[in-house]
NUGU-243790 format. One record per atom (N, C-alpha, C, O): z, y, x. Coordinates in steps of 0.05 Angstrom, whole numbers, plus 32768, in hexadecimal, padded with zeros to 4 digits. Layout:
N
ZYX
...
//
This chain:
387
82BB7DD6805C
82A47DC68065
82AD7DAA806F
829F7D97806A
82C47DA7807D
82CA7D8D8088
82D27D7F8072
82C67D6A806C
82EC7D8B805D
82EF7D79804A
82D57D6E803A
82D47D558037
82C17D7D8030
82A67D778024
829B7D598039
82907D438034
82A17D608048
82917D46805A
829A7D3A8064
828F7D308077
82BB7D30805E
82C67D218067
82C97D088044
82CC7CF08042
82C77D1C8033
82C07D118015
82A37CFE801C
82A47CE5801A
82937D088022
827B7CFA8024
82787CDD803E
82677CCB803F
82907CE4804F
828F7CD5806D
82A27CBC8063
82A67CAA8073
82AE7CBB8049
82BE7C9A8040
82B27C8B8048
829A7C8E804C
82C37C6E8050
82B47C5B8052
829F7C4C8038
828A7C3F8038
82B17C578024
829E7C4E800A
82877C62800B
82737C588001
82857C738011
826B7C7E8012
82507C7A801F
82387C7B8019
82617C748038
82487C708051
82447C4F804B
822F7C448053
82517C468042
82437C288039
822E7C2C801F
821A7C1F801C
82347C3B8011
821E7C3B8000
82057C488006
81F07C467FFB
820D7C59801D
81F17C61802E
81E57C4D8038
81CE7C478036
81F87C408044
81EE7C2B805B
81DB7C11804B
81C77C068055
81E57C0D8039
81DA7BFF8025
81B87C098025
81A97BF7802D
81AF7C1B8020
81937C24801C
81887C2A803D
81707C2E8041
81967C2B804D
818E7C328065
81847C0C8072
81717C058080
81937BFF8069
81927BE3806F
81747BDA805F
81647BD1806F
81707BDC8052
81627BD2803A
814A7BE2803B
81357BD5803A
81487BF9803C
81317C0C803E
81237C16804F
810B7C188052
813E7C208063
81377C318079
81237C1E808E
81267C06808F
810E7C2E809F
81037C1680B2
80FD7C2C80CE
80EF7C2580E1
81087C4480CB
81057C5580E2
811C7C4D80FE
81337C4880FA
81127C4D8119
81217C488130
813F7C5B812E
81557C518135
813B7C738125
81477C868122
81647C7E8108
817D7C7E8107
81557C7980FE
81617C7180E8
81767C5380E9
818A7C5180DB
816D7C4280F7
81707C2680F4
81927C2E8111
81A87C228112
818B7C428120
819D7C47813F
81B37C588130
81C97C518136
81B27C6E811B
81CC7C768114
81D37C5C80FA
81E87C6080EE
81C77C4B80F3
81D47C3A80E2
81EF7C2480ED
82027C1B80E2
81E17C21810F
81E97C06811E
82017C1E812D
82137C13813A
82027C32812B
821C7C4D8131
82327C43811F
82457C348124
822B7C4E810A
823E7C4980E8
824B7C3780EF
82637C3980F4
82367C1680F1
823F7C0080E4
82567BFC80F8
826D7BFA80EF
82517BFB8112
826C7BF68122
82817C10811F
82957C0B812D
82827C228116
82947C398118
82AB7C2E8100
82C37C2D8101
82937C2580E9
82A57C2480CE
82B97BFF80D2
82D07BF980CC
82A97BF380DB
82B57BDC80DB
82C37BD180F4
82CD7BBB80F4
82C47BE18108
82D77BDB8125
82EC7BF18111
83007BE2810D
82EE7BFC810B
83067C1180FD
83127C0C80E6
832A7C1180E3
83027C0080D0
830A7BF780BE
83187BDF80B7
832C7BD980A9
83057BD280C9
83117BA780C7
83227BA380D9
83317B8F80D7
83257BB380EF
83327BA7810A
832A7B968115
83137B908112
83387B898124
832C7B77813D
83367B5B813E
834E7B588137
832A7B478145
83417B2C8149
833F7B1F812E
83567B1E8123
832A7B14811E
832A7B0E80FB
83337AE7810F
832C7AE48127
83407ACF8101
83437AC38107
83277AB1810D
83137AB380FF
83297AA98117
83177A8C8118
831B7A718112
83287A628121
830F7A6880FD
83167A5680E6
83067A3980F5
82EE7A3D80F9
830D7A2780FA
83097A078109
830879F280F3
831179FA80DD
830279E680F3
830579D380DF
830279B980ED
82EF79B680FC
831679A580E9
8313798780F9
830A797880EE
8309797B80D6
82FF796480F9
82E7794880F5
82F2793980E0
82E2792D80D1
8313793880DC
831A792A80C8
8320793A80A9
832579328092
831B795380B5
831779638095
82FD7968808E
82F5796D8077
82EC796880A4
82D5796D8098
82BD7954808B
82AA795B807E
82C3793A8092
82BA79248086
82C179228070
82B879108061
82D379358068
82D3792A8044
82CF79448034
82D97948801D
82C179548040
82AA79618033
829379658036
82877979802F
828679498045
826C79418048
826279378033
8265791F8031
82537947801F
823B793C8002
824D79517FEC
824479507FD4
825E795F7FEF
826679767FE3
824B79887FDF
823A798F7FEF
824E798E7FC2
823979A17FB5
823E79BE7FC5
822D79CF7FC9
825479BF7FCD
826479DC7FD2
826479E17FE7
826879F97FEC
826279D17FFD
826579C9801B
824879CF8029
823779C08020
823F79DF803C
822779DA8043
822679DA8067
822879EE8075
822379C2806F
822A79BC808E
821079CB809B
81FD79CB808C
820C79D680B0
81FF79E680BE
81FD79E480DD
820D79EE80ED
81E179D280E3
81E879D18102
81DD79E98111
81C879F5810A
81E879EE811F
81D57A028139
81BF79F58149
81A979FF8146
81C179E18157
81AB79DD8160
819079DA8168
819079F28162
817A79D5816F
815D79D88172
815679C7815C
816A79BE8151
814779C18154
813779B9813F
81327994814C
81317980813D
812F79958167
812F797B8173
814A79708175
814A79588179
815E79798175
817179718177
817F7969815C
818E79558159
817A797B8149
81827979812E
8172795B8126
8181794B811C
81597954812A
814A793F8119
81517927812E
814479138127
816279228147
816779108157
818879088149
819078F0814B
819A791E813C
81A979198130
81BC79338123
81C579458131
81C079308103
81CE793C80F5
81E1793480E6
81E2791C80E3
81F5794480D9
8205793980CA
81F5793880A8
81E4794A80A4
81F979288096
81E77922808D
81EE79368071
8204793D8069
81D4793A8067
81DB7955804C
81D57979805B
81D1798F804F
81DA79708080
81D5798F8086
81C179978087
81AD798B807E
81BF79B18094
81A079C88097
81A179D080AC
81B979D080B3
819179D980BF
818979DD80D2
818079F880D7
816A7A0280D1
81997A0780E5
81917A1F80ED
819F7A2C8110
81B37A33811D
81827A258112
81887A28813D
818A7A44813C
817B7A558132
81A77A478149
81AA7A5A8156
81967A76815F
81957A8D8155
818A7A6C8171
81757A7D817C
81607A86816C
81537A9A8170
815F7A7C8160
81427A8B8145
81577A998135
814C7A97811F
81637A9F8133
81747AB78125
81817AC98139
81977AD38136
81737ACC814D
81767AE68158
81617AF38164
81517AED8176
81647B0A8153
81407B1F8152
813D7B2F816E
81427B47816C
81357B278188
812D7B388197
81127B3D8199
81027B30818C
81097B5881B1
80EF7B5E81B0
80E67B4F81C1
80EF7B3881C0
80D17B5681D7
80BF7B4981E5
80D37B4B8203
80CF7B3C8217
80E67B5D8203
80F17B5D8218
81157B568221
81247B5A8234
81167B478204
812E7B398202
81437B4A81FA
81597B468203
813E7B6181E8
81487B7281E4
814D7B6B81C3
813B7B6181B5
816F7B7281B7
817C7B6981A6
816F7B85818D
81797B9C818A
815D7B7B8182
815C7B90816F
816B7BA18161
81697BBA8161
817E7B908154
81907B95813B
81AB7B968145
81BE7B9A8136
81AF7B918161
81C47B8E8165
81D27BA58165
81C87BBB8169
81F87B9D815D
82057B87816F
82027B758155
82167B668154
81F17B70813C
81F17B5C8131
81D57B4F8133
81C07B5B8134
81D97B398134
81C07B248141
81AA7B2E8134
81977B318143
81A57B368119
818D7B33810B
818E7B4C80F5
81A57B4F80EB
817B7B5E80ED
81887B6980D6
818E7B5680BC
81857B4180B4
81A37B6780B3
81AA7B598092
819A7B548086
819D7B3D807E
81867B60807E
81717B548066
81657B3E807A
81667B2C8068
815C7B33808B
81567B23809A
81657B0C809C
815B7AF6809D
81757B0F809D
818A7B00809C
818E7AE88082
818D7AD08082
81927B01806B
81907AF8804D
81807AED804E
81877AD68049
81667AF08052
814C7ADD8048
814C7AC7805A
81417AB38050
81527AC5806E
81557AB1807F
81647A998071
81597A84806B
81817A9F806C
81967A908062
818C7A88804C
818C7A6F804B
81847A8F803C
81747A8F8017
816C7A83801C
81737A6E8010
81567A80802F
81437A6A8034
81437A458041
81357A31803E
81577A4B804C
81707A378057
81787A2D8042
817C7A158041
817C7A3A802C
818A7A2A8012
81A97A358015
81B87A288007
81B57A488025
81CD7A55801E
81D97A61800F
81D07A77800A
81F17A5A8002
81FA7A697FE8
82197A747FF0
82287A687FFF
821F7A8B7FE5
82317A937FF3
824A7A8A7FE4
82617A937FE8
82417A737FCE
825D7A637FCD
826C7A4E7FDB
82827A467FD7
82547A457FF2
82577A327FFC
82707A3E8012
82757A54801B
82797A278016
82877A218033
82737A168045
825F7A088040
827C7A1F805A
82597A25806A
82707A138080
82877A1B807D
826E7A008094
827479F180AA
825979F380C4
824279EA80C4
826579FF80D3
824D7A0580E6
825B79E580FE
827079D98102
823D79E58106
824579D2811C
823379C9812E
821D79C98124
823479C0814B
822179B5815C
8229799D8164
823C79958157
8220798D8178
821E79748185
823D79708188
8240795A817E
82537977818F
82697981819D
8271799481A9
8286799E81A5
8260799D81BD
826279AE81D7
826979CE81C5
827E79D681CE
826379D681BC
826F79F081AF
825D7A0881A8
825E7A168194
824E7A0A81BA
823F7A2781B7
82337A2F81A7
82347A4781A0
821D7A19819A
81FF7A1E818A
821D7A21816E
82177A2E815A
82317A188170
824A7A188152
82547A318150
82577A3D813B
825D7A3E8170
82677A57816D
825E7A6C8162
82677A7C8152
823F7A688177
822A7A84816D
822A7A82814F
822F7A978144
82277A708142
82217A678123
822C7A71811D
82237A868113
82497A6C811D
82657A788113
82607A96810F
82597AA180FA
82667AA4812A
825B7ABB8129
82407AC5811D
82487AD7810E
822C7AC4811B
821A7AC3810D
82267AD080E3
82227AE480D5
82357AB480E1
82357AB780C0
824C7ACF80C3
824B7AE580B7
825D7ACA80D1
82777AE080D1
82697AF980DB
82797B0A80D4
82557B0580E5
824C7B1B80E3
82477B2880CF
82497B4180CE
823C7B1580B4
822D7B2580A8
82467B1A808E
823F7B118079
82637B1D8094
82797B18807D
82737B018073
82747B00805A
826B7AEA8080
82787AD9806B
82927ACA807A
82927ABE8090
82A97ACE8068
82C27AC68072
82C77AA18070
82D47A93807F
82B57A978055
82B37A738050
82A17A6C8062
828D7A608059
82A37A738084
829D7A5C808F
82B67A4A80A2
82CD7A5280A9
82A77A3080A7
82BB7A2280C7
82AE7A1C80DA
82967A1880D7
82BC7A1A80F6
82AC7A0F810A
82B679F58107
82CB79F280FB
82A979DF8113
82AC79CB8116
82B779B2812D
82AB79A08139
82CE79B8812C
82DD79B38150
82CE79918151
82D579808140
82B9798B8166
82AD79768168
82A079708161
829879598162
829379868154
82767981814B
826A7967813B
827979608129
825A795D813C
824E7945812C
825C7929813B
82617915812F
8261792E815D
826B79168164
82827912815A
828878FA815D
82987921814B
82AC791F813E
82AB79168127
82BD7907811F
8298791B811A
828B790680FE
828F78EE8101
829A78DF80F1
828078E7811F
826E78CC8126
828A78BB8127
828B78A5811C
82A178C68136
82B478AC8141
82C178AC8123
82D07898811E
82BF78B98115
82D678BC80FC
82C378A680E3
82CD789680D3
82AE78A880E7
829A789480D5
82A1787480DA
82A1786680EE
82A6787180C1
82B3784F80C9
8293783E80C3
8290782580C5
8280784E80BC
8261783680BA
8256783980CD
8245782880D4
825B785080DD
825278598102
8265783E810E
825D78348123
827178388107
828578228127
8278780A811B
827277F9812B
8272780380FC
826277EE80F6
824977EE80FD
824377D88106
823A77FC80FD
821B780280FE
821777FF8129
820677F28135
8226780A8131
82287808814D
822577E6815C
821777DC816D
824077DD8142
824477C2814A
823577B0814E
8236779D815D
821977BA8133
8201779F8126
81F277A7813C
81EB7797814D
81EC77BE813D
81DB77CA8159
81D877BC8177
81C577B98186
81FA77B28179
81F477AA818E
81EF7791818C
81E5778981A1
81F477788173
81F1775E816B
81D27760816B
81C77756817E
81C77769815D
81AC7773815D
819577798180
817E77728184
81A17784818D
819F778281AF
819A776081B5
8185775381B9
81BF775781B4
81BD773D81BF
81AA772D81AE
8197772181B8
81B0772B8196
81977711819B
817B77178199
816B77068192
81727738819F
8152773781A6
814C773481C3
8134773681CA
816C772C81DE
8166771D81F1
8168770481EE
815D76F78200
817276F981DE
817676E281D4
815B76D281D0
815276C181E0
814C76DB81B6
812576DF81B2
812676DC81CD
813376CA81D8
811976EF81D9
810E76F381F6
811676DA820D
810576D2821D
812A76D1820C
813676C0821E
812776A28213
811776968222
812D769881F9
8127768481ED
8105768081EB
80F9766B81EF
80FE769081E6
80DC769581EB
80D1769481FE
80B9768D81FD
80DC76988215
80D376908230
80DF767B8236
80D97672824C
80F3766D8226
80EF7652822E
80E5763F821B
80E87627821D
80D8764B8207
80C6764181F4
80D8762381E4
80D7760B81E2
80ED764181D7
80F9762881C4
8101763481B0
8113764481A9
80E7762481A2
80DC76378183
80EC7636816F
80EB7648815D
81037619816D
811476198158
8129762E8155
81327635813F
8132763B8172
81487645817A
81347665817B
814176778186
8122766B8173
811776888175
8113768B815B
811676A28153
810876718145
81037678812E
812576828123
812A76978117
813A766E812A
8155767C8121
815D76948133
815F76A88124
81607697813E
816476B78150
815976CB813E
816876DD8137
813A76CB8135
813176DB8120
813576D88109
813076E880F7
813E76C48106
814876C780EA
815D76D580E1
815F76E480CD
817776CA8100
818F76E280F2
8189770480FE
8197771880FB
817476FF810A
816677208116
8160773280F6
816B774780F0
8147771F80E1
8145772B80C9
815E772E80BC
8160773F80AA
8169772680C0
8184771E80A6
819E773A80B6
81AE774680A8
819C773E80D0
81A9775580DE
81A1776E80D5
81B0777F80CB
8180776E80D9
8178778980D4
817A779680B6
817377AE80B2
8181778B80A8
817C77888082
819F778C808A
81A6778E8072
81B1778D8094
81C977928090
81C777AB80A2
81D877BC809D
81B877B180B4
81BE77CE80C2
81B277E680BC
81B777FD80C3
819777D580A4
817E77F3809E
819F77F4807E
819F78088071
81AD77E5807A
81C277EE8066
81D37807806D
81D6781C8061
81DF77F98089
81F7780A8091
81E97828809B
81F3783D8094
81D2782880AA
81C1783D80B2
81C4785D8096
81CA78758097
81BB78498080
81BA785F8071
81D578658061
81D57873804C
81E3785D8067
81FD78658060
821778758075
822F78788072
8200787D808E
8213788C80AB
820F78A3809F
81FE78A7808E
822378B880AB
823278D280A9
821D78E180BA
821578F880B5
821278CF80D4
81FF78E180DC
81E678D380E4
81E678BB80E9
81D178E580E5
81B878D680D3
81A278E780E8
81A778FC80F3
819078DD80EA
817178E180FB
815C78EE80E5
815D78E880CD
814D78FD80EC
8136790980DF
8134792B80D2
813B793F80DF
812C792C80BF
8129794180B9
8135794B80AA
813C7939809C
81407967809D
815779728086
814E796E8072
8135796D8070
815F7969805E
8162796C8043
8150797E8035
81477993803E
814E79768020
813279888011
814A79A18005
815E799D7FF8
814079BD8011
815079CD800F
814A79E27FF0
813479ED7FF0
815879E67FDC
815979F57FCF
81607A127FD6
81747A177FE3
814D7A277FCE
81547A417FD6
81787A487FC8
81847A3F7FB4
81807A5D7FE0
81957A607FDA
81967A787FCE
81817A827FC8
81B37A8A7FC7
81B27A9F7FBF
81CB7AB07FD0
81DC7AC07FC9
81C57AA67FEA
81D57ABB8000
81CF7ADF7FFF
81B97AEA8000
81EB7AEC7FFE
81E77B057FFB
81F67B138014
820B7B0B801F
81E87B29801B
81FD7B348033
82037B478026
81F37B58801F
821F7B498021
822C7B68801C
82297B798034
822D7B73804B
82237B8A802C
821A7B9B8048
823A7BB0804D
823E7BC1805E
82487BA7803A
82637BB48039
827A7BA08047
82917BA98049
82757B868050
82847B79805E
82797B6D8078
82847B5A8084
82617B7A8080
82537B6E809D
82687B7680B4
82717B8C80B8
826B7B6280BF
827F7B6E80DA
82767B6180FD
82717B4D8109
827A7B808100
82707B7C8120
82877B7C8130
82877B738147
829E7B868124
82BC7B818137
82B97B6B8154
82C37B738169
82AB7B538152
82A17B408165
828C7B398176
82847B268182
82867B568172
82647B57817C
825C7B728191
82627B878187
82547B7281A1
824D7B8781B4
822D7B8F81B8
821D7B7D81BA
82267BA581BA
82087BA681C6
82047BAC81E5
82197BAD81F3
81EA7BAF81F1
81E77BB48205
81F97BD3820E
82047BD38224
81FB7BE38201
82017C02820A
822C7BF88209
82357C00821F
82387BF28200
824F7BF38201
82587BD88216
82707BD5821E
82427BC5821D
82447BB48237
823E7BC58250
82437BBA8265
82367BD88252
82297BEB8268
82437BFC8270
824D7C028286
824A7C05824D
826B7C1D825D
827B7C0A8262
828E7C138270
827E7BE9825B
82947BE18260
828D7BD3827C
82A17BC78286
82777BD2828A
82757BCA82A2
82797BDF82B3
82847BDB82C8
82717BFA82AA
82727C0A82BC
82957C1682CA
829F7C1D82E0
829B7C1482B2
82BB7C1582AB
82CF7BFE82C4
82E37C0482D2
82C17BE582C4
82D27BD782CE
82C07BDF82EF
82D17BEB82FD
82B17BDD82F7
82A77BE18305
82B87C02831F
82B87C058337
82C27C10830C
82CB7C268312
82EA7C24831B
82F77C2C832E
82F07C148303
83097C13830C
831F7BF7830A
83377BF48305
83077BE48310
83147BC8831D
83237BBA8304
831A7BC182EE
833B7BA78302
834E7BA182F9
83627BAD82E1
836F7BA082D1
835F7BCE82E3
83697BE582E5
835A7BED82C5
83627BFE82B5
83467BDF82C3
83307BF082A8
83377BD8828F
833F7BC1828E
83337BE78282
83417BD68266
83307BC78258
83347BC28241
83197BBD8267
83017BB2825C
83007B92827A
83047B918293
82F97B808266
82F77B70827D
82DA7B598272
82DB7B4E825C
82C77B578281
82A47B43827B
82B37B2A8282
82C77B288291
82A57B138274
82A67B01827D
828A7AF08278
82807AEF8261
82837AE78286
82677ADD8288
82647ABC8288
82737AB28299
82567AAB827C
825D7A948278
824E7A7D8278
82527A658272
823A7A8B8283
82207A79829B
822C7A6F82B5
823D7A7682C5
82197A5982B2
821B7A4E82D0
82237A5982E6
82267A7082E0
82277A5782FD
82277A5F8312
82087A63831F
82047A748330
81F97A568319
81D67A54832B
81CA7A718316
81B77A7E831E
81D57A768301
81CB7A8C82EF
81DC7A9982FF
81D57AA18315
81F17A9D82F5
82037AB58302
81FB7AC5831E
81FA7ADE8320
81F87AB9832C
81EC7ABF834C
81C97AC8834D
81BC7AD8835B
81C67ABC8341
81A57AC5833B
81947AB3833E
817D7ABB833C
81977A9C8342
81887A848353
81757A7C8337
815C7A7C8337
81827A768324
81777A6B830A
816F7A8382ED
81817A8A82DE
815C7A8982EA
81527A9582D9
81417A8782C4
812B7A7B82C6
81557A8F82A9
814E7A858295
81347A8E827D
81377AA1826E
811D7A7F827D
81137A948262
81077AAA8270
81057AC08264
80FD7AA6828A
80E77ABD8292
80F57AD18295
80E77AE5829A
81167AD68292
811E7AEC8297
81157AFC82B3
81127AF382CA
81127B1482A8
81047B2682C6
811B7B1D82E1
81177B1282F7
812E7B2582D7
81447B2782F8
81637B1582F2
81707B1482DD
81687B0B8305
81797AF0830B
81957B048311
81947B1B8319
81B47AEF830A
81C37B058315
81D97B048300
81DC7AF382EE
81E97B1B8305
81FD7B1E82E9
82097B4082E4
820E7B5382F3
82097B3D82D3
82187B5E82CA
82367B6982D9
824C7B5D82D7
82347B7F82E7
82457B8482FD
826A7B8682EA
82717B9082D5
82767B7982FD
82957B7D82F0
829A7B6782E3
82AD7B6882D4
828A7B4D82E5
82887B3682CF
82A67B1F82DE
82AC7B2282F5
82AC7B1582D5
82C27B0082D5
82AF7AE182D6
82997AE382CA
82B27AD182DD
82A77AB982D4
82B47AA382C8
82CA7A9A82D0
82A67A9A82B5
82B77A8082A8
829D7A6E829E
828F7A73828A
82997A5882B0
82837A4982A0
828E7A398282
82A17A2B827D
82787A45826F
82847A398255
82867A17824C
828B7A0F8236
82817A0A825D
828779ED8261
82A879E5826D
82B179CF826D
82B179F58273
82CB79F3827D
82E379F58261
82F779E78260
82DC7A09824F
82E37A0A8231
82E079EC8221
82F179E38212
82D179E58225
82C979CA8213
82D679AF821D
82D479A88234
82E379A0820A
82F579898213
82D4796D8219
82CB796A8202
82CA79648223
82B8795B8231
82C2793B8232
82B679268230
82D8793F8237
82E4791C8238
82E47913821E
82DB78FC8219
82ED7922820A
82F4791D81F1
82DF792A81DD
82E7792781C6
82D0793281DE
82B5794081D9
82C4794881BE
82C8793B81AA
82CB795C81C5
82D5797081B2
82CA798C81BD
82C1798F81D3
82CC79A481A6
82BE79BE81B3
82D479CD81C2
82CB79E181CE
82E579C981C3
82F979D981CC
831779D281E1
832979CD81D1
831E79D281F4
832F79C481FF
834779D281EB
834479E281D9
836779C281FB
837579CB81ED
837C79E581F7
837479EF820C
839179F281E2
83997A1181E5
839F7A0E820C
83927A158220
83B87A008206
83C17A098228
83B27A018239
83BC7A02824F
839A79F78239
838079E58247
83757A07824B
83787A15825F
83697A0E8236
83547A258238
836E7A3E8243
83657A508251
83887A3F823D
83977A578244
83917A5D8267
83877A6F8273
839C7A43826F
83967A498289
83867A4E829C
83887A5882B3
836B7A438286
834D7A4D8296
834D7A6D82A0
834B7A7782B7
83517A778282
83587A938280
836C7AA78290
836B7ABD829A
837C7A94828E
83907AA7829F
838E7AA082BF
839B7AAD82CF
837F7A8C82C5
837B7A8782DE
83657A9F82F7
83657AA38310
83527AAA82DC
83417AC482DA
83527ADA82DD
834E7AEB82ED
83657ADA82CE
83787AED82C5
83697B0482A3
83697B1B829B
83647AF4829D
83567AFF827E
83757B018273
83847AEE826F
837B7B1A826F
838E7B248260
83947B2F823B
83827B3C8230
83A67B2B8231
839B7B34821A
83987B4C8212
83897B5181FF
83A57B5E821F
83A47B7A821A
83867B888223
83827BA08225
83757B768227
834C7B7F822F
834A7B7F820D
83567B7981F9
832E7B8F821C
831A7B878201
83037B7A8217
82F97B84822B
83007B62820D
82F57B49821C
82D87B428211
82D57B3981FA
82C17B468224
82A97B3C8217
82A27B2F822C
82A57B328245
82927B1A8216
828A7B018227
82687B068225
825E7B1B821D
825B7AF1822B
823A7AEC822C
82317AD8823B
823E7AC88249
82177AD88235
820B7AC18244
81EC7AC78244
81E27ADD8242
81DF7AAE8248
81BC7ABA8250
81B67ACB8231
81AE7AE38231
81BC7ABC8217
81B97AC48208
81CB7AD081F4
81C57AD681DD
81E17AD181FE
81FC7AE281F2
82087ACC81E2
821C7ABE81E4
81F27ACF81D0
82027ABB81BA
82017AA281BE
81ED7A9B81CA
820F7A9381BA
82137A7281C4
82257A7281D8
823A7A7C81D2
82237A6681F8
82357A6E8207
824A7A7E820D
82607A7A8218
823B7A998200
824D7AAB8208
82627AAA81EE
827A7AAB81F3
82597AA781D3
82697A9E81BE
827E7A8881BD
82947A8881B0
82737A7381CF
82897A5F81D0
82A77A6681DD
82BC7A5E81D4
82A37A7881F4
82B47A8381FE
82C77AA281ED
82DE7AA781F4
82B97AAF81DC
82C67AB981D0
82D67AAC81B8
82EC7AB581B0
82CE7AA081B3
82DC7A8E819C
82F57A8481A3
83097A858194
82F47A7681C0
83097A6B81CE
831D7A7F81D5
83357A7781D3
83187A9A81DF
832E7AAA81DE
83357AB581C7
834D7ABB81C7
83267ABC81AD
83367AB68193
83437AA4818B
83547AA7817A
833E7A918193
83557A788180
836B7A7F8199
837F7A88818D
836F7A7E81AB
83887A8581BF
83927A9E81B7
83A77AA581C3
83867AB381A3
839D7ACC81A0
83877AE581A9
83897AFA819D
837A7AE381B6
836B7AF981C4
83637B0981B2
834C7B0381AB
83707B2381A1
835E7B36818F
833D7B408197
83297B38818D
83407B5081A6
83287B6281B3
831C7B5481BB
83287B4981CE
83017B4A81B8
82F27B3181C2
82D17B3581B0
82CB7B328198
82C57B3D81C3
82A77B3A81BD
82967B2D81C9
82967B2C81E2
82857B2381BC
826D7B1E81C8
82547B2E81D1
824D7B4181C3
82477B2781E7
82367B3F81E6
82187B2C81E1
82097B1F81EF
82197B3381CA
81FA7B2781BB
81DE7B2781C8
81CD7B1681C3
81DC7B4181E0
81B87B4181E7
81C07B278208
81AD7B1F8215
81D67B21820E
81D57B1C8222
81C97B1E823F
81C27B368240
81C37B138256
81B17B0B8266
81987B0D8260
81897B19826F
818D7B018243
81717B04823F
81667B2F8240
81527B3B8248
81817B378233
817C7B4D8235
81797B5E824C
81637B678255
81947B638256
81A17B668271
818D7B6A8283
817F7B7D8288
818D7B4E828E
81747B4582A4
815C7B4E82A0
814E7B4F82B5
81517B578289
81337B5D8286
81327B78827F
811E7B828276
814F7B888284
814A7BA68289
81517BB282A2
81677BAD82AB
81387BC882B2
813B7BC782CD
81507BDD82D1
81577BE282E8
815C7BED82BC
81667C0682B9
81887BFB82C0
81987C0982CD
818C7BE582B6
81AB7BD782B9
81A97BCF82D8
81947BC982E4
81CE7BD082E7
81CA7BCD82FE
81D87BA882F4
81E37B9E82E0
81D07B9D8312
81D57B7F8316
81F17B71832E
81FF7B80833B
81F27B63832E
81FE7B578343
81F57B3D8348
81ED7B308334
81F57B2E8365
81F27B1F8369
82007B078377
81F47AF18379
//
């Protein structure tokens, strides 16, 4: 009997189950021993610690207008049309992660189900030939979650983007021209203004003259910048596929395995082989600031603190300080590598992603995120709190 069902228990098997259970199945029952499997087969199978792939400002400008290349911001939809890198698509973070009414991670520990996912990306115009470059403003997070995001559901051709679009901006040699006319363009519309109130019309008719003759050189350089104002590109549907045989949650945690690993540290201090790290503010952390109507203010008991702004180089608006910059943050906590280390934030993903990322690129194997975060957490009264 065991050999019979240990024939049937392969991993090639239960993926071809899993396959119709993904795709078909729509029972609660059904959907809870799937989200069992999927972490059993792929924390066991893939292992832990897959690298995390960066990509810099000066490699990634010269695959900007690449057929093959498809840049991807995280951001809000207001932020994307105030500024993008130009040729990208626009996919915020937060609308790709499916909770219910009570901030509860459906699908988790992966943001969204797969077929959800697929049609999402398809519709984005994603093709899974592309090299996919995720990226935000600089600051890191809305890039991380992204990151994670496509690496959930296997796709191995993506990058993050160390500096985001402001790394574009200083590397653009029609950005330091276009800046320049900008500000020529300034002075002499005080120039106008000055000369006009002293009503000296020969000297305002030439002021506007080289004013027309400025702007006809900047609406040039304008449309020839790397990063650009308005709305995305007219998107062609894509033909993104999720193998449901390479989705990996190795990086991802749900609410129930944040619960034994709080309770765990909680029990036995320093001493437990699990260590939270939480990556909100301090006015969140304490309870003072509640985000998003969450029911209760506070933080998950046994948590470590590291605000995720302390990760991010800020002088140099890059997403990431350097290695021995961020080592010491860490070790100043005492985040060791021998944990299995999950981080979070109000909404897991983003914040709490930027910070996991950062102890992957330093070496850290065991490193999850916990996807329902705070939004979750906080708005279940059954979890205990701290304040």
């Amino acid at each position: 009997m065991i050999d019979k069902l240990s024939f049937f228990m392969t991993p090639k098997s239960i993926l071809g189950i899993l396959k119709y259970i993904t795709y078909w199945g729509i029972g609660d029952m059904v959907r809870s021993i799937q989200k069992v499997i999927l972490v059993f087969i792929y924390v066991t199978a893939m292992g832990i610690g897959a690298e995390v792939k960066l990509i810099k400002p000066k490699e990634a400008i010269r695959l900007i207008g690449r057929e093959d290349v498809l840049f991807v911001s995280g951001e809000n939809s207001a932020a994307f049309h105030d500024d993008h890198i130009v040729g990208s698509i626009n996919i915020y973070l937060h609308d790709i992660c499916h909770r219910d009414g009570n901030g509860r991670m459906v699908n988790a520990p992966l943001y969204d189900d797969p077929k959800n996912s697929e049609a999402v990306l398809r519709n984005r115009g994603v093709k899974n030939s592309h090299l996919v470059v995720v990226y935000d403003d600089f600051h890191g997070p809305h890039a991380s979650g992204l990151y994670g995001y496509f690496e959930s559901l296997g796709d191995e051709n993506v990058r993050l983007l160390d500096g985001g679009l402001e790394g574009i901006r200083r590397l653009d040699p029609n950005q330091q021209l276009y800046d320049s006319l900008k500000s020529k363009e300034k002075k002499l519309q005080l120039q106008i203004e000055v000369a006009t109130k002293e009503k000296r019309d020969k000297k305002v008719a030439s002021f506007r003259s080289d004013l027309k003759s400025l702007m006809a050189k900047i609406d040039l350089i304008k449309s020839q910048l790397l990063i650009k104002s308005g709305d995305e590109k007219s998107i062609k549907k894509g033909d993104f596929t999720v193998d449901i045989g390479e989705i990996a949650v190795d990086h991802l945690a749900d609410v129930d395995e944040l619960k034994r690993a709080s309770d765990d540290i909680v029990k036995l201090g320093d001493k437990s082989k699990f260590v939270i790290i939480d990556g909100r503010s301090m006015e969140e952390i304490i309870g003072e600031e509640k985000l998003d109507g969450v029911l209760r203010g506070g933080h998950i008991p046994g948590s470590k603190f590291i605000e995720w702004k302390h990760l991010t180089d800020l002088k140099n608006k890059k997403s990431f300080k350097s290695l021995e910059e961020m080592q010491k943050i860490f070790d100043k906590v005492g985040i060791k590598k021998d944990k299995t280390i999950y981080t979070y934030s109000h909404y897991g993903v983003g914040r709490g992603s930027h910070i996991a990322m950062a102890l992957r690129l330093l070496g850290y194997k065991s490193v999850k995120v916990y996807v329902g975060g705070w939004s979750e957490w906080g708005n279940n009264p059954r979890f205990p709190l701290n304040r």
